[in-house]
PDB file of the backbone (N, CA, C, O) and the ligand in Angstrom, with CONECT records:
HET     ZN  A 101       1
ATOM      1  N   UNK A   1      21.823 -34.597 -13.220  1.00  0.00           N
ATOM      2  CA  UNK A   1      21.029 -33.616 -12.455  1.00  0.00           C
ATOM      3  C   UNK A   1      21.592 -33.498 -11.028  1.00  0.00           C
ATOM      4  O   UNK A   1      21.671 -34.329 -10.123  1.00  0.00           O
ATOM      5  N   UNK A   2      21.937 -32.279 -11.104  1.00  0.00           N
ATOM      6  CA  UNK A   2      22.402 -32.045  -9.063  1.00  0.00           C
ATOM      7  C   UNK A   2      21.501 -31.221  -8.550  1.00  0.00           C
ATOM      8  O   UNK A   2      21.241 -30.138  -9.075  1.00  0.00           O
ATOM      9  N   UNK A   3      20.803 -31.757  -7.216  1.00  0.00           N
ATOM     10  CA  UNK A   3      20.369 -31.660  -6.320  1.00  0.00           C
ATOM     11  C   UNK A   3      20.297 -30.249  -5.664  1.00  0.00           C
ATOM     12  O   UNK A   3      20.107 -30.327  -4.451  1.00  0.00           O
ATOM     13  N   UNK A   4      20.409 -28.849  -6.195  1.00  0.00           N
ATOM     14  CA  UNK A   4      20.646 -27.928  -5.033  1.00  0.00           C
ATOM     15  C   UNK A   4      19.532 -27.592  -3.908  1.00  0.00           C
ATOM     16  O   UNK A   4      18.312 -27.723  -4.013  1.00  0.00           O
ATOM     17  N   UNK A   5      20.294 -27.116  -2.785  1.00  0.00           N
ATOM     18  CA  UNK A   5      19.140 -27.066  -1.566  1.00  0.00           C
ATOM     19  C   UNK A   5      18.002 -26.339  -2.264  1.00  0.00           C
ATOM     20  O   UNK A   5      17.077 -26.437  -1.458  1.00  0.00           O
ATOM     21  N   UNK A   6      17.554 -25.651  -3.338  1.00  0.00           N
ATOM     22  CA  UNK A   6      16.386 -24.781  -3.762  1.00  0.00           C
ATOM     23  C   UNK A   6      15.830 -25.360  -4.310  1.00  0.00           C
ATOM     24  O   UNK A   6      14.715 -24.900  -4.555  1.00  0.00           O
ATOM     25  N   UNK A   7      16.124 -26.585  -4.829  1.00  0.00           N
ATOM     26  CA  UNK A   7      15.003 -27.650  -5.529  1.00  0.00           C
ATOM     27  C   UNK A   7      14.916 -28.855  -4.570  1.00  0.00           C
ATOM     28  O   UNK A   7      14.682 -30.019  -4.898  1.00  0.00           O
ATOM     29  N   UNK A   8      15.132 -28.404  -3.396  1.00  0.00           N
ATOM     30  CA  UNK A   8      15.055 -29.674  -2.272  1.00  0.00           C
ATOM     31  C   UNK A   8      13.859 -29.139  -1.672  1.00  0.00           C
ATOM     32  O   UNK A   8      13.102 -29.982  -1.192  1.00  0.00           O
ATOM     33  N   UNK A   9      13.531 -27.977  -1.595  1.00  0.00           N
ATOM     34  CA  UNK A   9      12.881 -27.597  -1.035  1.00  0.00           C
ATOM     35  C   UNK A   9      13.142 -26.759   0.696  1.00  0.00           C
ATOM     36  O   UNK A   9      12.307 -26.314   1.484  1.00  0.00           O
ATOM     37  N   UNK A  10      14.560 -26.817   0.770  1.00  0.00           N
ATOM     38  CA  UNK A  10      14.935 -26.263   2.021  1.00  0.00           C
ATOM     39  C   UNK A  10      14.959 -24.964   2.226  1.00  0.00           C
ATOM     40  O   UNK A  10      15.696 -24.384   1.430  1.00  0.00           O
ATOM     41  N   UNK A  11      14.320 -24.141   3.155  1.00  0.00           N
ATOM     42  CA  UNK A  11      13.959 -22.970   3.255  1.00  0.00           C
ATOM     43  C   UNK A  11      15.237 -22.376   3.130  1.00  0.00           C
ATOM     44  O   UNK A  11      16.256 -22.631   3.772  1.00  0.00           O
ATOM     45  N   UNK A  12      15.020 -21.373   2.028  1.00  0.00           N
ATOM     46  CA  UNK A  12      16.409 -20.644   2.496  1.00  0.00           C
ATOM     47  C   UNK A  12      16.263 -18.830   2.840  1.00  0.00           C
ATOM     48  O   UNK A  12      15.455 -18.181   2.177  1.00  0.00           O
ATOM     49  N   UNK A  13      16.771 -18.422   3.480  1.00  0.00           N
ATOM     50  CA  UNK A  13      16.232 -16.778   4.082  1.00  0.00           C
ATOM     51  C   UNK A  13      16.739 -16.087   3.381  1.00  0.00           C
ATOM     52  O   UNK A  13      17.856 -15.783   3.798  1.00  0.00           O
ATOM     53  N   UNK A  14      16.337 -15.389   1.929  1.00  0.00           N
ATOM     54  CA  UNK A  14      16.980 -14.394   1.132  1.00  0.00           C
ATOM     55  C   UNK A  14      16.366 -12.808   1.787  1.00  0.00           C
ATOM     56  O   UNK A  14      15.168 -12.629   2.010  1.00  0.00           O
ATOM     57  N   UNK A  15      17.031 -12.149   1.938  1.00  0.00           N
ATOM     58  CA  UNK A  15      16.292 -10.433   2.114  1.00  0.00           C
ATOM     59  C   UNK A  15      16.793  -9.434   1.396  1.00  0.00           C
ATOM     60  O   UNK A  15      17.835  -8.841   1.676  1.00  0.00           O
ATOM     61  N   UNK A  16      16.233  -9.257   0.653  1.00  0.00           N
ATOM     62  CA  UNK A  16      16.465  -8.422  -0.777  1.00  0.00           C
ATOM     63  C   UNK A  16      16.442  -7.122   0.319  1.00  0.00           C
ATOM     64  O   UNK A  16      15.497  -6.821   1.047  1.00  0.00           O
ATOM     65  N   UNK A  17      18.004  -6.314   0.204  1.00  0.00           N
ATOM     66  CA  UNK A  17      18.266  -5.163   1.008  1.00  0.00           C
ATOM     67  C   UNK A  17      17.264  -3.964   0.281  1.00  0.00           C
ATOM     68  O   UNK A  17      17.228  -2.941   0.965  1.00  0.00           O
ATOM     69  N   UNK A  18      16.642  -3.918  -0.674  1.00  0.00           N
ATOM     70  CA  UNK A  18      15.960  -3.094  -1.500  1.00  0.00           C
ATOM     71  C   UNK A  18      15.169  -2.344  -0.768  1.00  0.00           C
ATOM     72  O   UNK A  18      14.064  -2.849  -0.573  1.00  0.00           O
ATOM     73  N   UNK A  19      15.399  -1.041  -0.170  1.00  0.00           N
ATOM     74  CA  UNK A  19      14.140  -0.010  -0.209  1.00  0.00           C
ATOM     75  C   UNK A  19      13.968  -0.547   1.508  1.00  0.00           C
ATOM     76  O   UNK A  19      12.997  -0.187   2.174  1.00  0.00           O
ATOM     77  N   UNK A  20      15.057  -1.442   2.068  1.00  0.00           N
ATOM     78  CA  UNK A  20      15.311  -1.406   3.471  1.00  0.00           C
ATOM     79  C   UNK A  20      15.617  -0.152   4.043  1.00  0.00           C
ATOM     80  O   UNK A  20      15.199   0.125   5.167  1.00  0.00           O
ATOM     81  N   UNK A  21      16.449   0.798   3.248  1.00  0.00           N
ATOM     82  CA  UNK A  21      17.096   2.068   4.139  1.00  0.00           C
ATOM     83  C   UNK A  21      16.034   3.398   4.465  1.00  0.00           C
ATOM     84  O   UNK A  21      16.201   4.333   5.249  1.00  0.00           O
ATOM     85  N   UNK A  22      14.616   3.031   3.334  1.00  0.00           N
ATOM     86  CA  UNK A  22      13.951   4.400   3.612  1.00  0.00           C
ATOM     87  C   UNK A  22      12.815   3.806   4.189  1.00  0.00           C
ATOM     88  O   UNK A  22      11.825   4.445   3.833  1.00  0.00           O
ATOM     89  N   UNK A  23      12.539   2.930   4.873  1.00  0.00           N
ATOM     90  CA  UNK A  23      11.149   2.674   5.499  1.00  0.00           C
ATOM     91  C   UNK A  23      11.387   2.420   6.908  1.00  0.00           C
ATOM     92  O   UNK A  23      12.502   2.143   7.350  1.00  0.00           O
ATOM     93  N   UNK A  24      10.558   2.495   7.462  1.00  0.00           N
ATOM     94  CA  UNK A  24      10.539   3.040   9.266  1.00  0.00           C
ATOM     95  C   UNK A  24      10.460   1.553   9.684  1.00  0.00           C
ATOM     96  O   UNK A  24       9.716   0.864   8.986  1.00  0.00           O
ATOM     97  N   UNK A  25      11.237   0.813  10.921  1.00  0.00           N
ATOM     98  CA  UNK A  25      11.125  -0.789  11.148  1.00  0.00           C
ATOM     99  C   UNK A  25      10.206  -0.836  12.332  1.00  0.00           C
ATOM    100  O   UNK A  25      10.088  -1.738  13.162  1.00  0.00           O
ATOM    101  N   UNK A  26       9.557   0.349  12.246  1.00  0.00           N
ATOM    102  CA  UNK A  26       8.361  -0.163  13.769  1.00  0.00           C
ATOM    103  C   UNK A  26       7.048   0.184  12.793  1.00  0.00           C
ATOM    104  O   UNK A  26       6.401  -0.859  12.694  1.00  0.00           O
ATOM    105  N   UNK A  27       6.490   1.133  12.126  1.00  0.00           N
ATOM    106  CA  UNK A  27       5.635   1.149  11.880  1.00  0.00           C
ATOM    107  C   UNK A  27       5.858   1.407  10.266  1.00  0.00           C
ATOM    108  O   UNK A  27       4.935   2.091   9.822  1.00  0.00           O
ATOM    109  N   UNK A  28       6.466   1.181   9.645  1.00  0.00           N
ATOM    110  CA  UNK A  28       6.627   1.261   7.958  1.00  0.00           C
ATOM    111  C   UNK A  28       6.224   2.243   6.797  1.00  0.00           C
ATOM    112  O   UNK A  28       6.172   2.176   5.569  1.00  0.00           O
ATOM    113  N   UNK A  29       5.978   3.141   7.714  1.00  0.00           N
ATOM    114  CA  UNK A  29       6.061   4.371   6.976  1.00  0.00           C
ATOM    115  C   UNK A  29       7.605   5.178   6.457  1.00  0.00           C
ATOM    116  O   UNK A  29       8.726   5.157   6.964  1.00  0.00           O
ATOM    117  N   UNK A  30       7.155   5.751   5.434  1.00  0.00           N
ATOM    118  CA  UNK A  30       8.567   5.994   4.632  1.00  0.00           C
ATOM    119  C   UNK A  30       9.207   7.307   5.587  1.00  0.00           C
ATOM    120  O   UNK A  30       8.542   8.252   6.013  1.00  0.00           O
ATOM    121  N   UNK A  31      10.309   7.138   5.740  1.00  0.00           N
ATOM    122  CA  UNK A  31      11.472   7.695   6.802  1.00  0.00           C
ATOM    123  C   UNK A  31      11.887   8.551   5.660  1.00  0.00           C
ATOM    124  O   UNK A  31      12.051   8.182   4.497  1.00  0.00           O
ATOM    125  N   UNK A  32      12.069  10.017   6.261  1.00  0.00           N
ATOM    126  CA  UNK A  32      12.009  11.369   5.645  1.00  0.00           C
ATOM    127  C   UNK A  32      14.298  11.559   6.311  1.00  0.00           C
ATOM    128  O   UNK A  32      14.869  11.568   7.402  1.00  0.00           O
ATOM    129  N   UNK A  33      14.735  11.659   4.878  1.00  0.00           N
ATOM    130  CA  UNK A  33      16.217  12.151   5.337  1.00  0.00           C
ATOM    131  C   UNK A  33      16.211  13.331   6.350  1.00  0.00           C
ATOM    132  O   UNK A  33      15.659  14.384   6.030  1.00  0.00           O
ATOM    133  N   UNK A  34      16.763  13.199   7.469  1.00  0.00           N
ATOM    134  CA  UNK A  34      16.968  14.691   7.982  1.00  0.00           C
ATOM    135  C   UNK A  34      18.293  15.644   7.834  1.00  0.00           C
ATOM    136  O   UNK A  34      18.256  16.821   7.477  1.00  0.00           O
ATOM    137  N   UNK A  35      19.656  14.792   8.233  1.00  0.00           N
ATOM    138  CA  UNK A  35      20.668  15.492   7.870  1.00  0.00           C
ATOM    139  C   UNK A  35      21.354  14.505   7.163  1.00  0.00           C
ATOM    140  O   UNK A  35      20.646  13.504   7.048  1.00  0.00           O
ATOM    141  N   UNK A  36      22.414  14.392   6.660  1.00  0.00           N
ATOM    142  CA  UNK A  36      23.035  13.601   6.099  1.00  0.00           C
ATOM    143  C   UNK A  36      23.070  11.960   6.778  1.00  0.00           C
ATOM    144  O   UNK A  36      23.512  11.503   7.832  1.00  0.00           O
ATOM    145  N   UNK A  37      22.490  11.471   5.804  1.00  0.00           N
ATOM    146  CA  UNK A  37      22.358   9.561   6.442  1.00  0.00           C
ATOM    147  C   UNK A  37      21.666   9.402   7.790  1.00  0.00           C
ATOM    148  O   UNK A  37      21.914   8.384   8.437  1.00  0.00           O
ATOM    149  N   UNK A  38      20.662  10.481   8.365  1.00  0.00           N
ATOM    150  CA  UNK A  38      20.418  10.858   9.441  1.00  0.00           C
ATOM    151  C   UNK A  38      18.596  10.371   8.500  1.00  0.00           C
ATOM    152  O   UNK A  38      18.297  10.774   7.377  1.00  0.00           O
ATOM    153  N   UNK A  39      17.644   9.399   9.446  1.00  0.00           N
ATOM    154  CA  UNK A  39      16.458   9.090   8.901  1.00  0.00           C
ATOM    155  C   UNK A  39      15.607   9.722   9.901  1.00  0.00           C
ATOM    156  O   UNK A  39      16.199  10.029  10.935  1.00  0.00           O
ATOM    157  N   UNK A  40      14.270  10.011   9.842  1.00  0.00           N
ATOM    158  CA  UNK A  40      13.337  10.455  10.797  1.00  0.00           C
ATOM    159  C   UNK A  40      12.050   9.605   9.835  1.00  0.00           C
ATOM    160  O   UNK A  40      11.829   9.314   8.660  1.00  0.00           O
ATOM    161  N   UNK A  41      11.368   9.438  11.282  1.00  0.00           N
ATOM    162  CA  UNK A  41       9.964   8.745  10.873  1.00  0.00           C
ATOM    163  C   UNK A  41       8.875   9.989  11.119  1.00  0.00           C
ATOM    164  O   UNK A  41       8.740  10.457  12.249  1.00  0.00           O
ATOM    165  N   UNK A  42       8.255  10.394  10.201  1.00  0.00           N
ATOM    166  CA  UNK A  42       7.245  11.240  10.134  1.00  0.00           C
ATOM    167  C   UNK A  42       6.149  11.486  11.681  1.00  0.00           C
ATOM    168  O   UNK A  42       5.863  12.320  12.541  1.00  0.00           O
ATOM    169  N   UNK A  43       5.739   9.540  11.048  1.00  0.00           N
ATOM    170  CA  UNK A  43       4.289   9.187  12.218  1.00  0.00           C
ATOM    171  C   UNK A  43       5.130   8.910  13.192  1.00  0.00           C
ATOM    172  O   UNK A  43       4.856   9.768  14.031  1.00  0.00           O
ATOM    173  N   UNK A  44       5.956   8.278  13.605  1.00  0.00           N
ATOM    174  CA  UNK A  44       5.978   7.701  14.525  1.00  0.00           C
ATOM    175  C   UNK A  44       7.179   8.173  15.823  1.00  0.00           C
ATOM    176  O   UNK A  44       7.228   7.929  17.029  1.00  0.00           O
ATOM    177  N   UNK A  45       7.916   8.825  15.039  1.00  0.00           N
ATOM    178  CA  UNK A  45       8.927   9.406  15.497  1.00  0.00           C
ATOM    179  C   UNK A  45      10.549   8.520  15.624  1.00  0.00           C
ATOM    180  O   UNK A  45      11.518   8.821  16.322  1.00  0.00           O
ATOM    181  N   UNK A  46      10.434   7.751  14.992  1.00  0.00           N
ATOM    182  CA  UNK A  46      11.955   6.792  15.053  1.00  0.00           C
ATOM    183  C   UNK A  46      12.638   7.568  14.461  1.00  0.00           C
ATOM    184  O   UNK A  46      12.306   8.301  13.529  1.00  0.00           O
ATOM    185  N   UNK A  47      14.188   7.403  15.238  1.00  0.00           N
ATOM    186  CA  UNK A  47      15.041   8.353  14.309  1.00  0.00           C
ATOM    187  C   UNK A  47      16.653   7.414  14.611  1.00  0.00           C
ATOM    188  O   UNK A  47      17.108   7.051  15.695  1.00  0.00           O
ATOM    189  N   UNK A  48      17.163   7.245  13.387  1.00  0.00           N
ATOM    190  CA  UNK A  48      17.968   6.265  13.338  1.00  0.00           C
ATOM    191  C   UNK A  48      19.297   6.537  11.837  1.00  0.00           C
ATOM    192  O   UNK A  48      18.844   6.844  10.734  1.00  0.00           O
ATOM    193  N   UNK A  49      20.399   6.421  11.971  1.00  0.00           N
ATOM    194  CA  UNK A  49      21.013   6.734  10.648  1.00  0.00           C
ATOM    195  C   UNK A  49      20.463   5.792   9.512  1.00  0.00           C
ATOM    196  O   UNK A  49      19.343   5.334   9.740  1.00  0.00           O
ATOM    197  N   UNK A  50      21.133   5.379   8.184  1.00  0.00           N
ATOM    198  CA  UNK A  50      20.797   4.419   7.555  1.00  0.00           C
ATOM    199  C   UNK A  50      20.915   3.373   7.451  1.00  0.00           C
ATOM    200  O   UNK A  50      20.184   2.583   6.854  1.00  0.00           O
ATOM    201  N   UNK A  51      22.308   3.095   8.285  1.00  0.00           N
ATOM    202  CA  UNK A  51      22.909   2.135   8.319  1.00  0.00           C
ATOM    203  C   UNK A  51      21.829   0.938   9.447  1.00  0.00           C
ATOM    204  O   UNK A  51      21.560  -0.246   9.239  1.00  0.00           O
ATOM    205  N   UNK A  52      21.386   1.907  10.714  1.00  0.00           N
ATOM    206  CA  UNK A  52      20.995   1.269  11.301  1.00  0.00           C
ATOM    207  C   UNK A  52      19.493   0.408  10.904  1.00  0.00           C
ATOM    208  O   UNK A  52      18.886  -0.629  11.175  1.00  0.00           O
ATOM    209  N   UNK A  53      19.428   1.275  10.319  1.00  0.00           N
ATOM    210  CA  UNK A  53      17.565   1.370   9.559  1.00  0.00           C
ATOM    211  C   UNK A  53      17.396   0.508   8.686  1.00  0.00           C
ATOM    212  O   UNK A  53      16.295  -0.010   8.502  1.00  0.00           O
ATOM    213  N   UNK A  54      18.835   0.100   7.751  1.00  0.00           N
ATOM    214  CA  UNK A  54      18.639  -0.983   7.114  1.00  0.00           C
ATOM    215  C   UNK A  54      18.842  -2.446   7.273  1.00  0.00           C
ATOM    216  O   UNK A  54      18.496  -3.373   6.540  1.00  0.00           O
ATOM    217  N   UNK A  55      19.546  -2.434   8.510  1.00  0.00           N
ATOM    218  CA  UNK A  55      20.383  -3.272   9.506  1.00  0.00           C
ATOM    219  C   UNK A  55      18.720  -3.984  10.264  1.00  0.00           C
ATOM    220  O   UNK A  55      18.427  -5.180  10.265  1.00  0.00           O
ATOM    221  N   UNK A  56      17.879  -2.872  10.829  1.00  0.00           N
ATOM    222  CA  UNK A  56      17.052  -3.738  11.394  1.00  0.00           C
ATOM    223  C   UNK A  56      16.143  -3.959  10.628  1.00  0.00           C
ATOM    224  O   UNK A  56      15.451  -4.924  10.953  1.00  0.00           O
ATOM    225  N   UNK A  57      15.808  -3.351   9.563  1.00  0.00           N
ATOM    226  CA  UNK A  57      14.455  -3.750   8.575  1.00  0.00           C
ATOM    227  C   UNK A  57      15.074  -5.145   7.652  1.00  0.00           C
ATOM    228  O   UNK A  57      14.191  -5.747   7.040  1.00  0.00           O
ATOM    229  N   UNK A  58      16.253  -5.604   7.529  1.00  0.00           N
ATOM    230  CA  UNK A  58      16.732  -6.754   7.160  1.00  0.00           C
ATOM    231  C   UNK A  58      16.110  -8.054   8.466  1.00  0.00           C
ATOM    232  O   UNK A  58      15.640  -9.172   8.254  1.00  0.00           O
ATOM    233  N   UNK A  59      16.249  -7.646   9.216  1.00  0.00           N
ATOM    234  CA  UNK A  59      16.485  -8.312  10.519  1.00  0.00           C
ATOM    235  C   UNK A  59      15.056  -8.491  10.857  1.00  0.00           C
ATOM    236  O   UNK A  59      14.823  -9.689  11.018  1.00  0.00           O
ATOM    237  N   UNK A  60      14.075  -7.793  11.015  1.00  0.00           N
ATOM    238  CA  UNK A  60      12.828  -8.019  10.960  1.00  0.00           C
ATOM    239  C   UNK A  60      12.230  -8.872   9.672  1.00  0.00           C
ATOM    240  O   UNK A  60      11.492  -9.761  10.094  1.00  0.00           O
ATOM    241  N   UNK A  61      12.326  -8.868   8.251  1.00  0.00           N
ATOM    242  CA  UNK A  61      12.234  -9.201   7.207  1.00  0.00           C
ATOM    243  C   UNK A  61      12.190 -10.840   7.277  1.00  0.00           C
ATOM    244  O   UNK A  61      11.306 -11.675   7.086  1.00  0.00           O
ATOM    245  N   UNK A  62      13.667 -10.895   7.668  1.00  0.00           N
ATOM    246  CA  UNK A  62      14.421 -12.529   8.116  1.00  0.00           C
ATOM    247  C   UNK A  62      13.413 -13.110   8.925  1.00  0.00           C
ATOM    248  O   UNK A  62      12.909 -14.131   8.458  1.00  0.00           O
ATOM    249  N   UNK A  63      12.873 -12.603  10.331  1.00  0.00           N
ATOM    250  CA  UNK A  63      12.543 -12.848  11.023  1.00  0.00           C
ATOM    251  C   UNK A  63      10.901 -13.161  10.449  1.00  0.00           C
ATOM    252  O   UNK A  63      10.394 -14.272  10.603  1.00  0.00           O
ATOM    253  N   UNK A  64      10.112 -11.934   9.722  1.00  0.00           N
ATOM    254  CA  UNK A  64       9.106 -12.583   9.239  1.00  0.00           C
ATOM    255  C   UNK A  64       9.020 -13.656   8.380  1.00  0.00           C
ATOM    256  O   UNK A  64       7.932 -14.211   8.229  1.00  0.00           O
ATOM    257  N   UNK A  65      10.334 -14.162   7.598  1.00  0.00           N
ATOM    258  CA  UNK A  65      10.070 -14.731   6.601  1.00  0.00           C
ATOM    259  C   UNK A  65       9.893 -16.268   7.494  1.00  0.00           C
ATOM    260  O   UNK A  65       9.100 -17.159   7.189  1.00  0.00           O
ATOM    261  N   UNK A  66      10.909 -16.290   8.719  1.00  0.00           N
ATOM    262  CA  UNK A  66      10.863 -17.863   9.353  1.00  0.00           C
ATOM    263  C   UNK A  66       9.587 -17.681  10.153  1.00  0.00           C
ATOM    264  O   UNK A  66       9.355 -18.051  11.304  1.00  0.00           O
ATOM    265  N   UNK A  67       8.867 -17.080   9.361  1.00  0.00           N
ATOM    266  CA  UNK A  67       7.304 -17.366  10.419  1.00  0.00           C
ATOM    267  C   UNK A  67       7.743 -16.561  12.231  1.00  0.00           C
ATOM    268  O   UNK A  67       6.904 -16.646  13.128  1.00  0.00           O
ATOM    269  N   UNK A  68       8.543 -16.147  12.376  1.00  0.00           N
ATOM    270  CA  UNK A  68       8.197 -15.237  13.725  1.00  0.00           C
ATOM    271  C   UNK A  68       7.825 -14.376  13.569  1.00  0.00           C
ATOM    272  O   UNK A  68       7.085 -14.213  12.599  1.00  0.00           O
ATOM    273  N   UNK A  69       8.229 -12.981  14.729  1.00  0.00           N
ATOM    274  CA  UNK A  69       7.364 -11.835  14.748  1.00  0.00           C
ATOM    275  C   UNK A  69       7.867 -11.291  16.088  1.00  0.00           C
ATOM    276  O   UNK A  69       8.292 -11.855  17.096  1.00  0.00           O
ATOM    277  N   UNK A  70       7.629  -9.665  15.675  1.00  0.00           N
ATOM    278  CA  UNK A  70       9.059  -9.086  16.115  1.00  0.00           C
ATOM    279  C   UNK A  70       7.658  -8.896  17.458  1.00  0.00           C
ATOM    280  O   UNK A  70       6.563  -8.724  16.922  1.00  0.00           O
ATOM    281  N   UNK A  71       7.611  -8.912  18.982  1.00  0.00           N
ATOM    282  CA  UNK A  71       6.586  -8.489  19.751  1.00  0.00           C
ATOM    283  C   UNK A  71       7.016  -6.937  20.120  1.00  0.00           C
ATOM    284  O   UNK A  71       6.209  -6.008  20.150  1.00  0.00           O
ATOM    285  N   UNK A  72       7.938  -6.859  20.299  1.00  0.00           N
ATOM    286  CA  UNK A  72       9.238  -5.590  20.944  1.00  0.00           C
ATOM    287  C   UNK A  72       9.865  -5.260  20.020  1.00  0.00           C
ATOM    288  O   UNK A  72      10.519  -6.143  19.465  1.00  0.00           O
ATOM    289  N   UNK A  73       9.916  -4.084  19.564  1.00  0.00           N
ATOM    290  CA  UNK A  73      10.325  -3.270  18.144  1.00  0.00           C
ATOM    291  C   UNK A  73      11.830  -2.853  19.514  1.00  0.00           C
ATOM    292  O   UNK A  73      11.844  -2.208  20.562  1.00  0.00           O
ATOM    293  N   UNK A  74      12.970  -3.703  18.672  1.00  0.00           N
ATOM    294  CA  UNK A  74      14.517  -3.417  19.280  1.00  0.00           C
ATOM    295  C   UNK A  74      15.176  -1.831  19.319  1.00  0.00           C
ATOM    296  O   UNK A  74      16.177  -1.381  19.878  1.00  0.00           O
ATOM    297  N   UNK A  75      14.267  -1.291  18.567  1.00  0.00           N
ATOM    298  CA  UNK A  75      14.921  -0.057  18.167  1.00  0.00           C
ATOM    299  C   UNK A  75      15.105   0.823  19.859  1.00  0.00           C
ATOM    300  O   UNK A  75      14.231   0.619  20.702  1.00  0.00           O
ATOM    301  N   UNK A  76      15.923   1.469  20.084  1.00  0.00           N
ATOM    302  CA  UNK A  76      16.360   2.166  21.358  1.00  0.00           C
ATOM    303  C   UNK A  76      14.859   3.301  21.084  1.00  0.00           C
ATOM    304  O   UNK A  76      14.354   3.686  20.030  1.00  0.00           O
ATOM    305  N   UNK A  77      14.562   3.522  22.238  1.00  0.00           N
ATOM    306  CA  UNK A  77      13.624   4.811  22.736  1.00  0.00           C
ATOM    307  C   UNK A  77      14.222   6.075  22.645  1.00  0.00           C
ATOM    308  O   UNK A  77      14.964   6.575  23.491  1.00  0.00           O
ATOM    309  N   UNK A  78      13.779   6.694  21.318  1.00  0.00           N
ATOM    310  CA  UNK A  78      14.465   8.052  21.605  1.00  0.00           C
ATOM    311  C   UNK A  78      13.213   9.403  22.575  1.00  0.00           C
ATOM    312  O   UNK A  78      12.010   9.217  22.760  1.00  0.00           O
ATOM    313  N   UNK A  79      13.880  10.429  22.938  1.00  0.00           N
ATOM    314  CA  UNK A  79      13.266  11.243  23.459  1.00  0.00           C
ATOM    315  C   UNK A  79      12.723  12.010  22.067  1.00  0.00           C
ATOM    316  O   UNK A  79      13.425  12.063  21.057  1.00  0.00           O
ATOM    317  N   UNK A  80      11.450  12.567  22.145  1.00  0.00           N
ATOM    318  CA  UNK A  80      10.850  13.636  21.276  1.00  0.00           C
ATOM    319  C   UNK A  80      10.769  14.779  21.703  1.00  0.00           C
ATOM    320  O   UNK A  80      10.048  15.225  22.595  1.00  0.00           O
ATOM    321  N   UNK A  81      12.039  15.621  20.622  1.00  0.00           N
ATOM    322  CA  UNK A  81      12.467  16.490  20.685  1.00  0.00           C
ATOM    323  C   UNK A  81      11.778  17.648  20.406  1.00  0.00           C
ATOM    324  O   UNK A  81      12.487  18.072  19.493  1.00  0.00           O
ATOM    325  N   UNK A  82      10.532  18.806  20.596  1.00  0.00           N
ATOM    326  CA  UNK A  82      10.056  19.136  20.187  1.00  0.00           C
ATOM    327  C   UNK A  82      10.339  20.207  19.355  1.00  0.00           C
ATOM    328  O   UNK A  82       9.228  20.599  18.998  1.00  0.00           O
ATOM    329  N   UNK A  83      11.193  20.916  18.831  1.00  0.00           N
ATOM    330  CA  UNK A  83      12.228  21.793  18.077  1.00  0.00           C
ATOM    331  C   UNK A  83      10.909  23.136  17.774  1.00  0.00           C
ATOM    332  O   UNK A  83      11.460  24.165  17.383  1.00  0.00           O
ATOM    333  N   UNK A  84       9.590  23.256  17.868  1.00  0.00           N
ATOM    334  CA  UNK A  84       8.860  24.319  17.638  1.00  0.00           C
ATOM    335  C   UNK A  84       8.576  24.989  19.285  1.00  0.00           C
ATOM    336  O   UNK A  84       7.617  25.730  19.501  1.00  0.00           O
ATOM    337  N   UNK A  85       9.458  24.636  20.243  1.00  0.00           N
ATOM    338  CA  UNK A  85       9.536  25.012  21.887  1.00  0.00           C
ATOM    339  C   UNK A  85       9.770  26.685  22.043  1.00  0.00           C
ATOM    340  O   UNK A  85       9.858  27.195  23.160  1.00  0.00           O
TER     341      UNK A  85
HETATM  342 ZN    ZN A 101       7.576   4.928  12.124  1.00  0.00          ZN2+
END
């Protein structure tokens, strides 16, 4: 019998990238495609490609799983663009 760290019991941080790229990382509502790989948040207004979107909803994930907690959502401040002007 060998020993691996998962039957030792040592925490290990898995984050299943799954269904990271279409959900919003400040308030988790599902992020609407706008132009190509281009995400928009409905409610909240985050707007971020996919790459980035899945990059921090991994990163938050990680972070909940070791028991922290994000206080300051990292995402840059965009301006709201009002396009019906
Ligand atoms: Zn949002």
């Amino acid at each position: 019998m060998t020993g691996s760290a998962e039957s030792r019991g040592v925490p290990i941080i898995t984050v299943k990238p799954r269904g990271t790229s279409s959900t919003c990382s400040i308030c988790g509502s599902k992020l609407i495609e706008n132009i190509y790989r281009r995400l928009r948040c409905p409610r909240c207004g985050f707007e971020a490609d996919r790459d980035t979107v899945a990059a921090l909803n991994i990163e938050k994930r990680a972070l909940e799983k070791m028991g922290g907690s994000l206080t300051t959502p990292t995402a840059p401040q965009m301006t709201d663009v009002d396009p019906n002007r």
